[in-house]
MOPAC internal coordinates of N, CA, C and O (Angstrom, degrees):
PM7 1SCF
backbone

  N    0.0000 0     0.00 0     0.00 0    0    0    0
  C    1.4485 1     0.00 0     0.00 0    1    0    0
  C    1.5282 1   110.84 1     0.00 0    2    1    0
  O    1.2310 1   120.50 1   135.77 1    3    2    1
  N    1.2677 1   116.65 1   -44.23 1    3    2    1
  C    1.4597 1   114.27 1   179.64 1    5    3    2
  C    1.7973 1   116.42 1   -66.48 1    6    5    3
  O    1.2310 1   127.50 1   104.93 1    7    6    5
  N    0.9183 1   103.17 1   -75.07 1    7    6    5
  C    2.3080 1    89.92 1   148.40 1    9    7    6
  C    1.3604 1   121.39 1    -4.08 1   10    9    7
  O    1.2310 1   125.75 1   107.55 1   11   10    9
  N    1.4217 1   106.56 1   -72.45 1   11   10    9
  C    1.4725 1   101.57 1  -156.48 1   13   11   10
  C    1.7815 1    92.58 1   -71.01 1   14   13   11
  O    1.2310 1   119.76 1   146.73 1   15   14   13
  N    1.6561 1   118.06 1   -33.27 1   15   14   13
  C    1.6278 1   108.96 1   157.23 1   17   15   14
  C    1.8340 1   139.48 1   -48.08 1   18   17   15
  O    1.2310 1   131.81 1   142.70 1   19   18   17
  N    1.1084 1    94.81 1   -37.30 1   19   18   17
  C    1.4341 1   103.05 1   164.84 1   21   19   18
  C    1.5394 1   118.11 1   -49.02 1   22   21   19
  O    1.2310 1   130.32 1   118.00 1   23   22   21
  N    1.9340 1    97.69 1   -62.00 1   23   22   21
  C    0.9692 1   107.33 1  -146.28 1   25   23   22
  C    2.1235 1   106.69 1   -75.95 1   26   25   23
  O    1.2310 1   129.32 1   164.38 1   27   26   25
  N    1.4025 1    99.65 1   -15.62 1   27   26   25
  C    1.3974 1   112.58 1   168.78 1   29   27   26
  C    1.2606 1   124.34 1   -77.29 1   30   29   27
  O    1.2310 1   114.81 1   152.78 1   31   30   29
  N    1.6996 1   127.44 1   -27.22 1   31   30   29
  C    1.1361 1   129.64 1   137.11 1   33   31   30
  C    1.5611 1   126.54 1   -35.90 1   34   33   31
  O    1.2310 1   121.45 1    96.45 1   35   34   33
  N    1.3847 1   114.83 1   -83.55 1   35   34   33
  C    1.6338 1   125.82 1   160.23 1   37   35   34
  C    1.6153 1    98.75 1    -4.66 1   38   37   35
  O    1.2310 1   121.67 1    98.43 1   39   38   37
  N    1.4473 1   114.41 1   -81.57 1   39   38   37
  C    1.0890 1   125.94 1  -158.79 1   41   39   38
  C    1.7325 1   115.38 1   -66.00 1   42   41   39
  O    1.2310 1   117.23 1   143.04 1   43   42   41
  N    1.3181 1   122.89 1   -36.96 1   43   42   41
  C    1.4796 1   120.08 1   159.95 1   45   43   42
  C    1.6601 1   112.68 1   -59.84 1   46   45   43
  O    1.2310 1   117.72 1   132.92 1   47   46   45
  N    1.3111 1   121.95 1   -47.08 1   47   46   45
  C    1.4244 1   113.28 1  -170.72 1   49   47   46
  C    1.5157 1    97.37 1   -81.98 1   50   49   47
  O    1.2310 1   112.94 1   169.32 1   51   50   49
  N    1.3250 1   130.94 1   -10.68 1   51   50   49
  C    1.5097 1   101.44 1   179.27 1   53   51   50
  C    1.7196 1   114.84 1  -119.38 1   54   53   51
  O    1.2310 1   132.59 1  -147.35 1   55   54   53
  N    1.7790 1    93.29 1    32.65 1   55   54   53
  C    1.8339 1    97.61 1   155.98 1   57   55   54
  C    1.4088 1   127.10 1   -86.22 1   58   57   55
  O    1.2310 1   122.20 1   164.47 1   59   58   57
  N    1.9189 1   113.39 1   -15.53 1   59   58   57
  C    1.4698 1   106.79 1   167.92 1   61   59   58
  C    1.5395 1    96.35 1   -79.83 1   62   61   59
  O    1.2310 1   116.94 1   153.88 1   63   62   61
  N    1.1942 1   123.42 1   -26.12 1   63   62   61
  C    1.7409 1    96.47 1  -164.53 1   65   63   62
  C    1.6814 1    99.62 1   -81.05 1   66   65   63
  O    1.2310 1   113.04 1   158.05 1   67   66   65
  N    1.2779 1   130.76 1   -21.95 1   67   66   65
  C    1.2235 1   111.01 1  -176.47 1   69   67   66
  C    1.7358 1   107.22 1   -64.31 1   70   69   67
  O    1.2310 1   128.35 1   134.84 1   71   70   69
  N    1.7148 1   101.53 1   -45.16 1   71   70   69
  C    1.3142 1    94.68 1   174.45 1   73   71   70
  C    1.6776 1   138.11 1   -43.48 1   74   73   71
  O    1.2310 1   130.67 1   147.83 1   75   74   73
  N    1.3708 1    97.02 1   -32.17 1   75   74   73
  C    1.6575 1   127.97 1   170.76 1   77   75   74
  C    1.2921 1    93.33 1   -45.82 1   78   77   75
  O    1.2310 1   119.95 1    93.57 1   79   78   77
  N    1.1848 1   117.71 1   -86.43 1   79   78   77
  C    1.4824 1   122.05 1  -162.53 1   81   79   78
  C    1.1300 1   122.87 1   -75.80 1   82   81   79
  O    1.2310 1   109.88 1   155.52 1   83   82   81
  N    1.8428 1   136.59 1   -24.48 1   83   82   81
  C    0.8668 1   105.72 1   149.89 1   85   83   82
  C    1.6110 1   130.20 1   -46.27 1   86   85   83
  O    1.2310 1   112.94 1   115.56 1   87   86   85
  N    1.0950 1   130.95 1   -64.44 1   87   86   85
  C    1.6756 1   157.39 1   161.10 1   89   87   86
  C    1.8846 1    96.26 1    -7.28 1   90   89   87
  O    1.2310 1   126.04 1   138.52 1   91   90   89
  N    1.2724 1   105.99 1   -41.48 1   91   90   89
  C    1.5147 1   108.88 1   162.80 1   93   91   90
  C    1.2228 1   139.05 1   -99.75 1   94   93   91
  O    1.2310 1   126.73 1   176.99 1   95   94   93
  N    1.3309 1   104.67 1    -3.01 1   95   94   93
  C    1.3396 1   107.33 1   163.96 1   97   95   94
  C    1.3782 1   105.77 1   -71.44 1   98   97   95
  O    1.2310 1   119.47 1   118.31 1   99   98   97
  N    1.5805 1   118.61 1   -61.69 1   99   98   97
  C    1.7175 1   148.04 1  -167.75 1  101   99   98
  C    1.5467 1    88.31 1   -47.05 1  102  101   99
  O    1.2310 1   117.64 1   108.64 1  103  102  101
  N    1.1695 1   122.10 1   -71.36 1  103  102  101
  C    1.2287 1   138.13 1  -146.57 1  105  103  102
  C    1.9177 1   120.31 1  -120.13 1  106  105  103
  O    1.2310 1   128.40 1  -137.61 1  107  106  105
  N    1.2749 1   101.44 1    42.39 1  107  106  105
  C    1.9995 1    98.90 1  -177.54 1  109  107  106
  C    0.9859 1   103.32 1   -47.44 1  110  109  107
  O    1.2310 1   114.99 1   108.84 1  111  110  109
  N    1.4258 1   127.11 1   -71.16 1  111  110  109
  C    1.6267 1   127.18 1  -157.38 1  113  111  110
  C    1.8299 1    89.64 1   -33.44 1  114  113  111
  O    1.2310 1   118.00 1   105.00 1  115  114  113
  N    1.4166 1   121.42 1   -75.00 1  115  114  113
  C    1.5501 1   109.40 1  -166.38 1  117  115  114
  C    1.0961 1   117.25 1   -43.09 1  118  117  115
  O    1.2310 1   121.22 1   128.52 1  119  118  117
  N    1.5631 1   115.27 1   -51.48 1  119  118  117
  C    1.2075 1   114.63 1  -165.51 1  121  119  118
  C    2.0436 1   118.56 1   -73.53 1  122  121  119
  O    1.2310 1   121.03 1   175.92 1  123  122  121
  N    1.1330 1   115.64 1    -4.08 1  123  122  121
  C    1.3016 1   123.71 1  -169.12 1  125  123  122
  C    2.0376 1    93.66 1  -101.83 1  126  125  123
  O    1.2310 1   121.41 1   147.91 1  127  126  125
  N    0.9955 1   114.90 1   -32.09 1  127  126  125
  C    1.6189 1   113.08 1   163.40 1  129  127  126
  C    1.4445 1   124.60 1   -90.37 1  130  129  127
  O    1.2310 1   122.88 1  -177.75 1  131  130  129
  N    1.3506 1   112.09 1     2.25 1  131  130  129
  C    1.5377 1   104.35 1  -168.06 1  133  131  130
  C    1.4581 1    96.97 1   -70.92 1  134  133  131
  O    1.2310 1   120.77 1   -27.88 1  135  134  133
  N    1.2778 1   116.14 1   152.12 1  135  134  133
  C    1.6387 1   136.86 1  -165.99 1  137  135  134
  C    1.4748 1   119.25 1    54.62 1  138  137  135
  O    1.2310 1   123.18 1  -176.12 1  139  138  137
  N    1.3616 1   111.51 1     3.88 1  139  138  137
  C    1.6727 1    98.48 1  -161.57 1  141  139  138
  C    2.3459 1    84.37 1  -123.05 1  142  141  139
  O    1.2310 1   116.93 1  -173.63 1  143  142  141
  N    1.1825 1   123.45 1     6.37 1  143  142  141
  C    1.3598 1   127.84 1  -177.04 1  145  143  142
  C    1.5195 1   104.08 1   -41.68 1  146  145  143
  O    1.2310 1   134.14 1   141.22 1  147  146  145
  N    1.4878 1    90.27 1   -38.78 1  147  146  145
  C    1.9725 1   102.27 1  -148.33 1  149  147  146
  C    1.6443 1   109.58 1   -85.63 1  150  149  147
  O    1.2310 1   122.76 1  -179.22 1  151  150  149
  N    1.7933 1   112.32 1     0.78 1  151  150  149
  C    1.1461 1   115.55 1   162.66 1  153  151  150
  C    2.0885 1   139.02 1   -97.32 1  154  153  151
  O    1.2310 1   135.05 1  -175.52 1  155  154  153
  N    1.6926 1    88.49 1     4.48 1  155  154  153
  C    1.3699 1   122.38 1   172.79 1  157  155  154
  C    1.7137 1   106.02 1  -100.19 1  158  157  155
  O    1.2310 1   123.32 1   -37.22 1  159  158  157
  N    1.6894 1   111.23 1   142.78 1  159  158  157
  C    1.1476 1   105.25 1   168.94 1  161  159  158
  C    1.2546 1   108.55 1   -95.76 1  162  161  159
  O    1.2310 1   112.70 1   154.56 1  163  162  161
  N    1.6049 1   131.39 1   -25.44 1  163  162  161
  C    1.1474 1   149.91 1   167.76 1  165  163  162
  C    1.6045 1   115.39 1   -99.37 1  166  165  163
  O    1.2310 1   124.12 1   -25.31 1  167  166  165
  N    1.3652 1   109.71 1   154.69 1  167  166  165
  C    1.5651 1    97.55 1  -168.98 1  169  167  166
  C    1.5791 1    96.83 1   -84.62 1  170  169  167
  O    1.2310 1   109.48 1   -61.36 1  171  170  169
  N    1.0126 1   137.33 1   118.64 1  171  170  169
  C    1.5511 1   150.88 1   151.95 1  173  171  170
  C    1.4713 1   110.59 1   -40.00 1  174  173  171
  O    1.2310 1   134.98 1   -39.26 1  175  174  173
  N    1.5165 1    88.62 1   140.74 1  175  174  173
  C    1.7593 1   112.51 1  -178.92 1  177  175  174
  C    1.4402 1   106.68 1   -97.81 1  178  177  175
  O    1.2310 1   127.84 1   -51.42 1  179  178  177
  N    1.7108 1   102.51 1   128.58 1  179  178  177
  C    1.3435 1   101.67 1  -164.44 1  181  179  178
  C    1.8295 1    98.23 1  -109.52 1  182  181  179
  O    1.2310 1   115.12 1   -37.26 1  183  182  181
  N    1.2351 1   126.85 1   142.74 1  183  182  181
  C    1.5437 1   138.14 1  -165.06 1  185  183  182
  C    1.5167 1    97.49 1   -64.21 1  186  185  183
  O    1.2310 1   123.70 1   -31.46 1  187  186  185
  N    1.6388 1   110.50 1   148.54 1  187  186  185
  C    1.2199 1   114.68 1   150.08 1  189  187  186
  C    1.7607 1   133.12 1   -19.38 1  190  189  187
  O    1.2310 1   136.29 1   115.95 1  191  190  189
  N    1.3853 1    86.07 1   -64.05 1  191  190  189
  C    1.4144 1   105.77 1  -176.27 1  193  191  190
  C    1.3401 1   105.36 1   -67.03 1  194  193  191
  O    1.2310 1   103.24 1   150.26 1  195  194  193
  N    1.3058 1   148.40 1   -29.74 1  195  194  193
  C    1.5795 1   130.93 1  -148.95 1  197  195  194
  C    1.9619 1    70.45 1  -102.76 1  198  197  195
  O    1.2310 1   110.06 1   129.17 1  199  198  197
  N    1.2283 1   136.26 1   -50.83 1  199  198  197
  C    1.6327 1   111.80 1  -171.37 1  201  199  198
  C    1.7166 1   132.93 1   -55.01 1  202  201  199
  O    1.2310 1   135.33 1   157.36 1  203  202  201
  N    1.9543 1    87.93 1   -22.64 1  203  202  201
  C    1.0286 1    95.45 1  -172.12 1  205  203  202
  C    1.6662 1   118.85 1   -81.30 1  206  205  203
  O    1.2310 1   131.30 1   157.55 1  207  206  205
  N    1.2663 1    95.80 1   -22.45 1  207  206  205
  C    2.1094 1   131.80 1  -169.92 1  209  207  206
  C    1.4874 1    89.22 1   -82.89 1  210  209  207
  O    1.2310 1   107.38 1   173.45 1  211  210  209
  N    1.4645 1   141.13 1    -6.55 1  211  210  209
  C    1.2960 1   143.67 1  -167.76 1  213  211  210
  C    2.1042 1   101.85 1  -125.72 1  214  213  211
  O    1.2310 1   149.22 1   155.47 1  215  214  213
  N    0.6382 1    60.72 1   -24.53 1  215  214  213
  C    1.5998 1    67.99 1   173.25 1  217  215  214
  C    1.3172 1   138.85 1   -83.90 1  218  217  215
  O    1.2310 1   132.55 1   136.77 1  219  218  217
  N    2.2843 1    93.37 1   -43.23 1  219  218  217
  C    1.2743 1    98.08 1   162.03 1  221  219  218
  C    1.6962 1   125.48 1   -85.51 1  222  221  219
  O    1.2310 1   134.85 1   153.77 1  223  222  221
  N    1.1825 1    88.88 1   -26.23 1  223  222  221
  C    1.4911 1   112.75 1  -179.57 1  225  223  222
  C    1.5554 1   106.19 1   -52.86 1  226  225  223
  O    1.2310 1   112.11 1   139.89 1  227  226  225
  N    1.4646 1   132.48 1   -40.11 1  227  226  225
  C    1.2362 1   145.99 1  -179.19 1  229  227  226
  C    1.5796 1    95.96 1   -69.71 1  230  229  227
  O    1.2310 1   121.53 1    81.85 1  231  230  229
  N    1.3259 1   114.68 1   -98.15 1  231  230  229
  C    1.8594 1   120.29 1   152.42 1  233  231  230
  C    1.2203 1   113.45 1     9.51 1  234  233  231
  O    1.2310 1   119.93 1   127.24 1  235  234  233
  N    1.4039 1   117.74 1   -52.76 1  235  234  233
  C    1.8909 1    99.23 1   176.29 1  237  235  234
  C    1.4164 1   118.81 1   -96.97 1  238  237  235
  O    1.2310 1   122.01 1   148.55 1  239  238  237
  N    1.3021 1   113.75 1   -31.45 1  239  238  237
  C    1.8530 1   109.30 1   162.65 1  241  239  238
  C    1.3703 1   114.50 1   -63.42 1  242  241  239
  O    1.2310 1   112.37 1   169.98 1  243  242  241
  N    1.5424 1   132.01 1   -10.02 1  243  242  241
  C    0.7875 1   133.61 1   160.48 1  245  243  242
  C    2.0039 1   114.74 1   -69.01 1  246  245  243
  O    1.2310 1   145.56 1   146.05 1  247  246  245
  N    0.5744 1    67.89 1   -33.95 1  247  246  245
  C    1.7851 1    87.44 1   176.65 1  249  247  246
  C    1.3863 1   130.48 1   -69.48 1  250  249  247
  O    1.2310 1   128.33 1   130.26 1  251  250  249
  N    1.5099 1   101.55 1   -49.74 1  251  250  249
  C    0.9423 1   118.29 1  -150.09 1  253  251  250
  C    1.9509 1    90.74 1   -99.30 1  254  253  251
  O    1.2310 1   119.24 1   146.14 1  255  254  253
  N    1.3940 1   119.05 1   -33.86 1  255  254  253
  C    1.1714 1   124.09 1   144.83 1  257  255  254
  C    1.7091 1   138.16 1   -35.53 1  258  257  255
  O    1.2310 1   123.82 1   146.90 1  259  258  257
  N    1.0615 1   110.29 1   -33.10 1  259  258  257
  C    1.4980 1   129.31 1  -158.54 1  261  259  258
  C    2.1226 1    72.80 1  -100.37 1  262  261  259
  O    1.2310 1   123.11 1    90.17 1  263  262  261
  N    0.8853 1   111.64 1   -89.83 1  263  262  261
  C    1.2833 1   121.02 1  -172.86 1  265  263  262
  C    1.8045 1   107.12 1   -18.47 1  266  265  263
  O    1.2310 1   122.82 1   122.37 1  267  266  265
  N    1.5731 1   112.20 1   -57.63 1  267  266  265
  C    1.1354 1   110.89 1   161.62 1  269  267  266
  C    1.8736 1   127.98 1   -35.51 1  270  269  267
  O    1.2310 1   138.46 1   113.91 1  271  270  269
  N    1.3213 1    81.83 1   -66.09 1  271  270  269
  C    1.1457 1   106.72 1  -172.84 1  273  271  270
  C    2.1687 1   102.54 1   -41.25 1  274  273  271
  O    1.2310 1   135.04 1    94.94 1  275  274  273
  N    1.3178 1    88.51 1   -85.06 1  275  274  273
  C    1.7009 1    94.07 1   168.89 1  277  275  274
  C    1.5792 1   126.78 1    -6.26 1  278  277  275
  O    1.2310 1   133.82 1   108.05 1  279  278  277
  N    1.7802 1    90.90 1   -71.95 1  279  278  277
  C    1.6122 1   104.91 1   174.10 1  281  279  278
  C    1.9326 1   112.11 1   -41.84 1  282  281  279
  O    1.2310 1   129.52 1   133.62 1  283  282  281
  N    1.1571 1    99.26 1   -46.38 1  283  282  281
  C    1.3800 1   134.00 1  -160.51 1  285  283  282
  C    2.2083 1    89.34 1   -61.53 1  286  285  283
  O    1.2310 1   122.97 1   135.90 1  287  286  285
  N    0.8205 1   111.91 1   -44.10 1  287  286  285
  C    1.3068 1   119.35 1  -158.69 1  289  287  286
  C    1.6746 1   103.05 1   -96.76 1  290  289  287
  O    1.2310 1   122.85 1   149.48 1  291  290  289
  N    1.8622 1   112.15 1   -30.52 1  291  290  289
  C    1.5388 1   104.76 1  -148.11 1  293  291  290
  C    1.8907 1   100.34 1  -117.39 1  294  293  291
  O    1.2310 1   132.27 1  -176.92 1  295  294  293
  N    1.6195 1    93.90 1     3.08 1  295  294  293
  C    1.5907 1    95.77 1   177.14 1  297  295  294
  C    1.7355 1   120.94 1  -103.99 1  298  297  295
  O    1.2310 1   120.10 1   180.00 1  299  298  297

């Protein structure tokens, strides 16, 4: 009984973070300015590299989560 509690916890607290990261995968440019807009007077150009470093970076906690998760459920 305490398992199948854990494992329903796990899984409620880690539907905003999937949302998180999807939302940055879909969308870096937003997600790499969110809270920091209001220190540009113009909206700033963000490099290849920091969308791309946001993308994968999302992509493997995404991953690397699910993987958790699994173990988490199948042991």
């Amino acid at each position: 009984m305490e398992k199948i509690a854990e494992i329903f916890l796990f899984f409620i607290f880690m539907i905003p973070m999937y949302g998180v990261l999807i939302w940055t995968y879909f969308c870096p440019e937003d997600s790499l300015l969110w809270g920091k807009r209001w220190m540009y007077k113009e909206e700033p150009e963000l490099s290849e590299g920091a969308i791309r470093y946001a993308k994968v970076a999302s992509l493997t906690v995404i991953v690397v989560l699910t993987i958790i998760f699994g173990v988490l459920i199948f042991s």
